[in-house]
C-alpha positions in Angstrom: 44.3 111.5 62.3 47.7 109.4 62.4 49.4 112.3 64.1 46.7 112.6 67.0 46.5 109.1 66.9 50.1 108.8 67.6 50.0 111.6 70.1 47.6 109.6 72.2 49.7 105.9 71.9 52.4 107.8 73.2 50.3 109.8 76.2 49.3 105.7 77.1 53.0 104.8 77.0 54.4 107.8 79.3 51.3 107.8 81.8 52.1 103.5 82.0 55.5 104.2 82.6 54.8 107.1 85.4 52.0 104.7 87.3 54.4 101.7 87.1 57.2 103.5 88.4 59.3 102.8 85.1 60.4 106.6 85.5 62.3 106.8 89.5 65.4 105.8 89.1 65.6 104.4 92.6 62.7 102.2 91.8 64.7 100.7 89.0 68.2 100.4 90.2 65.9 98.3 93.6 64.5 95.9 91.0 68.2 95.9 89.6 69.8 95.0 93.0 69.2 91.8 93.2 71.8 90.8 95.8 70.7 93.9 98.1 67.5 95.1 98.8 65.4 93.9 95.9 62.7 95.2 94.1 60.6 92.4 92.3 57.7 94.7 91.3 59.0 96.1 88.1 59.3 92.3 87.1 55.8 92.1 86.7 55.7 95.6 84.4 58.1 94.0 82.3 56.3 90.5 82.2 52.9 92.6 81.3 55.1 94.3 78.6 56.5 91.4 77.0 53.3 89.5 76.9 51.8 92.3 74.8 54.4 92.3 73.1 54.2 88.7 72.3 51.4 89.0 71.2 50.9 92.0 69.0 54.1 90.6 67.7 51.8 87.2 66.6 48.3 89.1 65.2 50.7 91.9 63.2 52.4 89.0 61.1 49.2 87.6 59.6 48.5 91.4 58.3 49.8 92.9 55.2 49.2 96.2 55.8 48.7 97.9 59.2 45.3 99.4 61.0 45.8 102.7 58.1 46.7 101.5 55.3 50.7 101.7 55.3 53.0 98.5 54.5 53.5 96.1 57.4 57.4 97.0 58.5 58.6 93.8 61.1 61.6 93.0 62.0 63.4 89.9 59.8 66.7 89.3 61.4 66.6 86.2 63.5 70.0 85.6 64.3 72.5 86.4 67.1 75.7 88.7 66.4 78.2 90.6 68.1 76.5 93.5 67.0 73.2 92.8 69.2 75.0 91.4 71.6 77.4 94.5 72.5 74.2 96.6 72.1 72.3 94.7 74.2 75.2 94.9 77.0 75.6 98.5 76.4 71.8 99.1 77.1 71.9 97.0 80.2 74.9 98.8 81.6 73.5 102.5 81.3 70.0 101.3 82.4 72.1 99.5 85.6 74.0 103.1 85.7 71.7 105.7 85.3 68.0 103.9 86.2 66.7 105.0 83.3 66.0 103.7 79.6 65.0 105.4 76.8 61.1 105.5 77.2 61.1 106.5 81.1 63.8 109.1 80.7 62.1 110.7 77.8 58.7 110.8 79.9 60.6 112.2 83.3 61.4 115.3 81.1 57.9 116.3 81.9 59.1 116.5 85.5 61.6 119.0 84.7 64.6 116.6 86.8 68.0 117.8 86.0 68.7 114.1 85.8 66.3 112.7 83.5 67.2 115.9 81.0 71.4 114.7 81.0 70.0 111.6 80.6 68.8 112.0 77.3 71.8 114.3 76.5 74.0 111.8 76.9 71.8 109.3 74.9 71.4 111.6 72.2 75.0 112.7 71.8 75.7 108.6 72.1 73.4 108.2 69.2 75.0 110.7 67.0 78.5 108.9 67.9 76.9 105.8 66.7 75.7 107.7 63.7 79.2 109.5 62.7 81.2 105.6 63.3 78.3 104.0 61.2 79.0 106.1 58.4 82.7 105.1 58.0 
C-alpha cells in the first residue's frame, strides 16, 4: 500500500510539474531572466509550493509518527554554513545553466529529450563525486 501510495504522490508531483511548465527549459531560464524578457509565472508555482510547504512543514511537527505508522524524520539543523551555502549556489547555477532541477528533469525523461536524459547523467555522476569526496 506504501509503495502504490508512493507511486501515486509521485504521478501528482511529475503531472504538477508538466502542467506548470516546471519541465521546458525555456520556460525556466524566462522566469530566470530577469533583466531580459521575463517570465513571472513560474513565481507563482514556486509561491504555491512553498506555501504547502509551509505548512505541511507546521501540521507534521505536532505528529510523532507519520500517516502509517513509521517514526516522524524532520529536519533539525537550523543554522547557516558554508556547506548550505555552496550547495545552495551550486543548485542555483546548474538550474540557471541547464533549466532544469532535479524533479522537472527526472519527469522530462518521460519525454524521451536527449536533454533532460544528460541532465540527470550529469547530476547523478555529480552525486557520486559528492559521494566518493564525502567519504574521505
Amino acid at each position: 500500500m506504501k509503495l502504490l501510495l508512493a507511486l501515486l504522490a509521485g504521478l501528482v508531483f511529475g503531472l504538477g510539474l508538466i502542467l506548470s511548465g516546471m519541465t521546458d527549459p525555456a520556460k525556466v531560464i524566462g522566469f530566470l531572466d530577469i533583466s531580459g524578457n521575463w517570465d513571472p509565472s513560474l513565481g507563482l508555482v514556486m509561491g504555491g509550493a512553498v506555501l504547502v510547504g509551509l505548512l505541511t512543514f507546521r501540521f507534521s511537527a505536532r505528529r510523532t509518527k507519520a500517516f502509517f505508522g513509521d517514526a516522524m524524520q524532520l529536519p533539525t539543523a537550523r543554522h547557516i554554513d558554508r556547506r548550505l551555502v555552496l550547495g545552495s549556489m551550486t543548485f542555483g547555477v546548474g538550474w540557471g545553466l541547464a533549466g532544469y532541477c532535479p524533479g522537472p528533469a527526472l519527469a522530462s525523461l518521460a519525454s524521451g529529450g536527449v536533454q533532460a536524459l544528460l541532465f540527470v547523467a550529469a547530476m547523478l555522476a555529480g552525486m557520486a563525486l559528492f559521494a566518493v569526496l564525502e567519504k574521505r
